[in-house]
N, C-alpha and C positions, 0 to 999 in steps of 0.2 A: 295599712289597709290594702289588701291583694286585690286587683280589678280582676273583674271578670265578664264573661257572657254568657246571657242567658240564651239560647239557640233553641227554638222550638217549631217542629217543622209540626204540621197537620193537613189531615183532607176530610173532606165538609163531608164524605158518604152520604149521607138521606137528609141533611141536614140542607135545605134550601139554601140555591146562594145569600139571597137578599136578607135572610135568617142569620146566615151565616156569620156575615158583616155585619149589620147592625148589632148584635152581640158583640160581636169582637170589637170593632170600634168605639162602641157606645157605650161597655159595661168593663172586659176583660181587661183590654190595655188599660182604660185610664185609672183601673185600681192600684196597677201596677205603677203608673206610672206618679200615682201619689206617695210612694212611698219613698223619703230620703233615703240615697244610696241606689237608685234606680235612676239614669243618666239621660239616659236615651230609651225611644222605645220606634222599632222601625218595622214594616212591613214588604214583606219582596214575595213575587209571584214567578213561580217556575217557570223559564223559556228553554228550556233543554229537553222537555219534550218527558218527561220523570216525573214521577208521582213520588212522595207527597209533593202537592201544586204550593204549598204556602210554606212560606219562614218566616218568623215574629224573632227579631235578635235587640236584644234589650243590655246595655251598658252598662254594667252595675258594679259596689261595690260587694265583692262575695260574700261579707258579712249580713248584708242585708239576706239573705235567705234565711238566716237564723233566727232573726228579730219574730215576736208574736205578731207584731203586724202581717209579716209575709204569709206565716205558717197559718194565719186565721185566713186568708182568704183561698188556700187551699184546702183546708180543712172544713169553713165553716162556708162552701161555694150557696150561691142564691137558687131557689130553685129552677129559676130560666138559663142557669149557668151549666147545672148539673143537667138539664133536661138535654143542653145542645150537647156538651162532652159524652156524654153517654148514646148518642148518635153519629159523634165521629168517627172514620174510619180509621182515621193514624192519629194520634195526639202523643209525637217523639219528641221529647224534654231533655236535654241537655245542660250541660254546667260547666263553662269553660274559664282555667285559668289563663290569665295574659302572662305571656314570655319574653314576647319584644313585639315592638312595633316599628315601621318603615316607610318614611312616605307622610304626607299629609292630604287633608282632603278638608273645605267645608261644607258644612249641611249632609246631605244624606245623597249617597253613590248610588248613580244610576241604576250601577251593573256593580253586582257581588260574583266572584268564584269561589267556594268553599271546597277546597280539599282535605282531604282529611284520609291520616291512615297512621297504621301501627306497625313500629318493626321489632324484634326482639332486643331486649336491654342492650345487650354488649354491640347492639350498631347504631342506636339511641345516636352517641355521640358524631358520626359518620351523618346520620341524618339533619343535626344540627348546622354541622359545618359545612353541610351541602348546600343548606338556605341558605345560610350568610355570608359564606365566600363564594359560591356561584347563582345559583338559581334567584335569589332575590335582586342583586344586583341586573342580572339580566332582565328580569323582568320591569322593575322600575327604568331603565330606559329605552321602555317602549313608549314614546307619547298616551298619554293618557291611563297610565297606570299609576293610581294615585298614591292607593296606602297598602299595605299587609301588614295582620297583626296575627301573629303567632299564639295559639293555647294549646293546652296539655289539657286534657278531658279530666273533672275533677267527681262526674256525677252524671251514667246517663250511659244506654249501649250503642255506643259506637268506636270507631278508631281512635287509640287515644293522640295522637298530635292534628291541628287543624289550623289551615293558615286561610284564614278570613283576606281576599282578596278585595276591593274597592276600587273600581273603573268609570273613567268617563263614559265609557260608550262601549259596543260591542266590540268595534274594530281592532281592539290590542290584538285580540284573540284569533284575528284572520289577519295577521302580519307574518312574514319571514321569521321576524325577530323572535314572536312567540313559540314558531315551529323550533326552532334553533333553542330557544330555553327549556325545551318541555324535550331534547333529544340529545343531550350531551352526551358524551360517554359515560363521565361521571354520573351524570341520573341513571343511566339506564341501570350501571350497576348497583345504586342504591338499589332501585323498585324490584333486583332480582331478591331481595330478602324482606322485601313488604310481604305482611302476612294479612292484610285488611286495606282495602281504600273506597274511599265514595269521591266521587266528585260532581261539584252540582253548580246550574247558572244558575242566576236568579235576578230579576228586574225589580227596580224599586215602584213600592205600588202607593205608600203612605208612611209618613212620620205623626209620632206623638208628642206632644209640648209635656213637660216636668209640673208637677203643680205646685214644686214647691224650689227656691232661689236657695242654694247656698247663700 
């Protein structure tokens, strides 16, 4: 069974905050979050100063998108579901498979960095080896850099590779150490054949409990 993530970022447009939230908390996630094969369900609010302001990233097994449970609650939304979606301004949905993961963490990361980018097939392999013989290794020893987990975009427009980053705190990221990881030689001449990249902070704002125990 392939793990995966569901990543969906949005912004409220006309849609009242207080509106806003109450829907999502009160009705969207915990549908989601009823469904076996749905792991985790976490909320994080933009600090990098970038719009879309929210990411909903949810832990799932990738099977479960398929199941009629999933597909009815996209298909058959509630009227006060459909009334808030249809006044958002971004509602971007994503589907990420897991690659590797690096690092441990419990409960839910303060601070997430998502990067995310695409480079042509035949340096695919160049981009891999870059993570995991340099770049990952440096960055996990910075104090407080907890986990990174690796996906390949399965469903959804963006860059297809994304490493899901997991931090105690902002400070890794205003260290020497991070300046020095993010500038090697070797990066730099990866990123000359990047043809796509995002990168985004994000602060943890709320988690969702599972409703249902393996």
């Amino acid at each position: 069974m392939a793990a995966g993530l569901l990543f969906v970022l949005s912004e409220q447009g006309s849609v009242p905050a207080a509106e806003f939230h109450d829907w999502y908390d009160g009705e969207h996630a915990p549908a989601r979050m009823a469904l076996a094969g749905v792991h985790t369900g976490r909320r994080f609010r933009a600090t990098d100063g970038t719009t879309p302001t929210w990411l909903a990233a949810y832990d799932i097994d990738l099977d479960v998108l398929a199941t009629p449970a999933y597909r009815a609650l996209r298909d058959r939304r509630s009227p006060r579901e459909q009334a808030v979606i249809d006044r958002l301004a971004v509602l971007d949905r994503r589907v990420y498979e897991l690659i590797d993961e690096h690092g441990s963490i419990e409960g839910s990361p303060p601070v997430v960095v998502c990067t995310s980018m695409s480079v042509p097939a035949d340096r695919e392999p160049a981009l891999h080896s870059w993570y995991l013989e340099e770049h990952i290794p440096l960055l996990h020893a910075i104090p407080g850099w907890l986990r990174t987990r690796r996906y390949r975009l399965a469903d959804g427009d963006a860059p297809t590779f994304l490493a899901f980053h997991e931090l105690a705190d902002i400070t890794p990221l205003e260290t020497a150490a991070y300046r020095h990881a993010t500038s090697t030689p070797r990066r730099d001449e990866l990123m000359r054949s990047v043809t796509a990249r995002e990168r985004r902070v994000f602060a943890f704002h709320r988690a969702f409990e599972p409703a249902h125990r393996s």
